[in-house]
C-alpha positions as CSV (number, residue, x, y, z in Angstrom):
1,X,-7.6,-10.7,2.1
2,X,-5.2,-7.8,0.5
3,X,-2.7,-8.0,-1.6
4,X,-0.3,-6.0,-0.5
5,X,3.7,-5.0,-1.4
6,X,5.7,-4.8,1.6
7,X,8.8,-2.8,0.9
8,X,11.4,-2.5,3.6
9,X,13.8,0.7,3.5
10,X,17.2,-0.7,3.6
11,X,18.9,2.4,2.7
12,X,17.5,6.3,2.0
13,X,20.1,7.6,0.1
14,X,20.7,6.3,-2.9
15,X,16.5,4.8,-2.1
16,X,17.2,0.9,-1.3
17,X,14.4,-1.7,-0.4
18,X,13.7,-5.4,-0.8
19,X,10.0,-5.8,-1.6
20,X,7.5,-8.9,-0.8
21,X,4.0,-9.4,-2.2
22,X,2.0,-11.2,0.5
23,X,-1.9,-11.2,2.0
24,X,-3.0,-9.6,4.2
25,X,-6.6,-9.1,6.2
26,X,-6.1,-5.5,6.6
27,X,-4.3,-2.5,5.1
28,X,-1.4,-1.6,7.5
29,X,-1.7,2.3,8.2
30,X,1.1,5.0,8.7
31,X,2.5,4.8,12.3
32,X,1.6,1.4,13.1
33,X,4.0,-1.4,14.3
34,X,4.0,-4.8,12.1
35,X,5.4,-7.6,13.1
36,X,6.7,-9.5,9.8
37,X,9.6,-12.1,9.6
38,X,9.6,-12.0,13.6
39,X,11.1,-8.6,13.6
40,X,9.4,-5.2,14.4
41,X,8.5,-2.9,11.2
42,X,7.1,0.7,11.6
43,X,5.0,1.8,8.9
44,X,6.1,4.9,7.0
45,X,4.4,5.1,4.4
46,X,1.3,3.6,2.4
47,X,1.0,4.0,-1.6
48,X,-2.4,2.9,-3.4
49,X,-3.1,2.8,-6.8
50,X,-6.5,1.4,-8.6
51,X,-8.4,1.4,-11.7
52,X,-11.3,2.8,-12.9
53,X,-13.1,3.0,-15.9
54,X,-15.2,6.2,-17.3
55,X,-18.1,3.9,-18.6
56,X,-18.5,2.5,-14.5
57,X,-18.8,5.9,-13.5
58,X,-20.8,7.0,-16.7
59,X,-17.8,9.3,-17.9
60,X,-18.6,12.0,-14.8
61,X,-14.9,13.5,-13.8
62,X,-15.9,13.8,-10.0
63,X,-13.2,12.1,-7.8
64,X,-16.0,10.5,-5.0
65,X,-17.9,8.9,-7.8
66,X,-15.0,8.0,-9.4
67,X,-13.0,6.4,-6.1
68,X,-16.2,4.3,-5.0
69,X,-16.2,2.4,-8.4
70,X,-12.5,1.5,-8.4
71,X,-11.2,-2.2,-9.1
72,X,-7.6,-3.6,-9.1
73,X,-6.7,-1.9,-6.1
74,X,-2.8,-1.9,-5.2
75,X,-1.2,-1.3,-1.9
76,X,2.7,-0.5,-1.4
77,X,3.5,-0.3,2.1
78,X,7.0,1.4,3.1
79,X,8.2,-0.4,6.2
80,X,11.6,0.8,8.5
81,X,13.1,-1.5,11.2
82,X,11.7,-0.5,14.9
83,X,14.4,0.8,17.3
């Protein structure tokens, strides 16, 4: 299971959402339709963040090598009502 923040776009301008941490099996992806609260979502967006560090990798600045040793992996997922 993911952990994953599941932020709904109330508003664009000024940027409004109402966020909820909850697991997931899977990481939604951009495009896809997610049923959550019984209403229909459409995925916008999907932010990731993780941590890595340099002794894991042994200090080599490559991105690959870097990406396949990365722990405490975050997932923001920006969600819009489906019309």
């Amino acid at each position: 299971m993911k952990v994953v923040e599941l932020a709904i776009v109330l508003n664009e301008n000024p940027r409004a959402e109402h966020a909820d941490l909850v697991a997931l099996p899977f990481i939604p992806r951009t495009g896809e339709l997610l049923l959550w609260n019984s209403k229909l979502y459409l995925v916008t967006n999907v932010l990731y963040a993780f941590n890595t560090d340099p002794a894991d990798y042994n200090y080599d600045a490559d991105p690959n090598r870097q990406s396949t040793v990365a722990h405490d992996v975050c997932y923001k997922v920006f969600l819009e009502p489906a019309r």
